[in-house]
N, C-alpha and C positions, 0 to 999 in steps of 0.2 A: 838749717843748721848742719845737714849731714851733709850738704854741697859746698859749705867754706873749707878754705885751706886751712888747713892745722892750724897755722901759728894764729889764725884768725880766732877758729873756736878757741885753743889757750888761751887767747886773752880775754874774749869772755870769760871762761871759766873764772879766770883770776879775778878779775871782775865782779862776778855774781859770786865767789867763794869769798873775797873781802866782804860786798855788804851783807852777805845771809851773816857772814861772823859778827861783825859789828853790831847787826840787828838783834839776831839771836840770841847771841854772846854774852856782849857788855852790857852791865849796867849804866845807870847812866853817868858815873863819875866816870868809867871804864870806858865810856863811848867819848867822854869829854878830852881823856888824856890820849884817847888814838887821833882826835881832831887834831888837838897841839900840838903832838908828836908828827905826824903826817900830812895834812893839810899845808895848802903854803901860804904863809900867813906874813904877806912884803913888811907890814912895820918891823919885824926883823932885819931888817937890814936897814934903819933906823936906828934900834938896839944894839944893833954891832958893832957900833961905837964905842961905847962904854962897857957894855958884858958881852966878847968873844963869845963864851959859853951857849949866851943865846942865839948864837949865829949859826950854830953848828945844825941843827936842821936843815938851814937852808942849802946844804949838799946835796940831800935826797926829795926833799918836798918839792922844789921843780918838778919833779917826776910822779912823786907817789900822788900826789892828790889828783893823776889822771885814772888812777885804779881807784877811788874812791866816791861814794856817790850820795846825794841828798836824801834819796826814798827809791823806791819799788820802780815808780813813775820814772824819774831820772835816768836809773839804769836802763829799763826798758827802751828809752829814745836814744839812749848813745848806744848800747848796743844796735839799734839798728842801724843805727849812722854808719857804725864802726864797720858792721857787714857788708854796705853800700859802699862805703869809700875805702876803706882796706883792702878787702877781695882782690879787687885788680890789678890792686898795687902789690900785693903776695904774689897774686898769679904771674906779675908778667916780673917783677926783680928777685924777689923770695922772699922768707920768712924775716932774715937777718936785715935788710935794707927796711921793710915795712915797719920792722919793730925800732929801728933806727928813727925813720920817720916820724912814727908816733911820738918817741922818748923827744925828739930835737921841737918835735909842735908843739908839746906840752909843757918844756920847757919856754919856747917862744911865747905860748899863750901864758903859763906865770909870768914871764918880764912886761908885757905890756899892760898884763892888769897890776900887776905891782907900783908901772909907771903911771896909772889913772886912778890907784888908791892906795897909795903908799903910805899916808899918814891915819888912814879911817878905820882900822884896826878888823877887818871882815878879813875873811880867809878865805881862799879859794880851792874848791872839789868839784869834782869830774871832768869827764872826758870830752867835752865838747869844744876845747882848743887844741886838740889832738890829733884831730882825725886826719889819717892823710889820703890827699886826695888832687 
């Protein structure tokens, strides 16, 4: 941990500082409304049909539900992933390009699982469409 590049550790941190909150934190009505609120959840864009309002997530949930994770277990595998395949992608462009990478995979990885469950109403968390590498 003390041998990754900075923007690398941050994003763990961010990482393990969303699910310790989430776990810790929330109740479970309170864990349920950070799921909906952040999670990316494709039958939205379904819904966006008829109620705009509910479409409006889908701004940020591309993104946010790569800092967000199932369990303990979860996070623990993507961050290691995350250290494996990021690192050298920090080390050799920087901080700003890797964190670009990540945002545009996670983004990539919501569009394609949206397009293989767009109507089955599951949401998608974590970072393992993310990783760049």
């Amino acid at each position: 941990m003390f041998l990754l590049p900075g923007s690398v550790t941050a994003l763990v941190g961010v990482m393990v500082v969303i699910h310790a909150a989430s776990t810790f934190v929330l109740n479970r009505e309170g864990y349920n409304d950070f799921i909906l609120w952040f999670a990316f959840l494709p039958l939205r864009l379904v819904v966006a049909g008829s109620d705009l309002s509910a479409a409006v997530p889908l701004i940020w949930t591309p993104f946010s539900h790569a800092l967000m994770h199932g369990g303990w277990d979860h996070l623990l595998v993507n961050v290691a992933w995350l250290a494996i395949f990021a690192t050298p992608v920090a080390r050799r462009y920087g901080a700003g390009p890797m964190l670009a990478i990540f945002f545009v995979s996670a983004a990539a990885g919501a569009a394609f699982f949206a397009a293989t469950t767009l109507y089955s109403g599951t949401y998608l968390i974590g970072a393992s469409g993310a990783f760049p590498g």
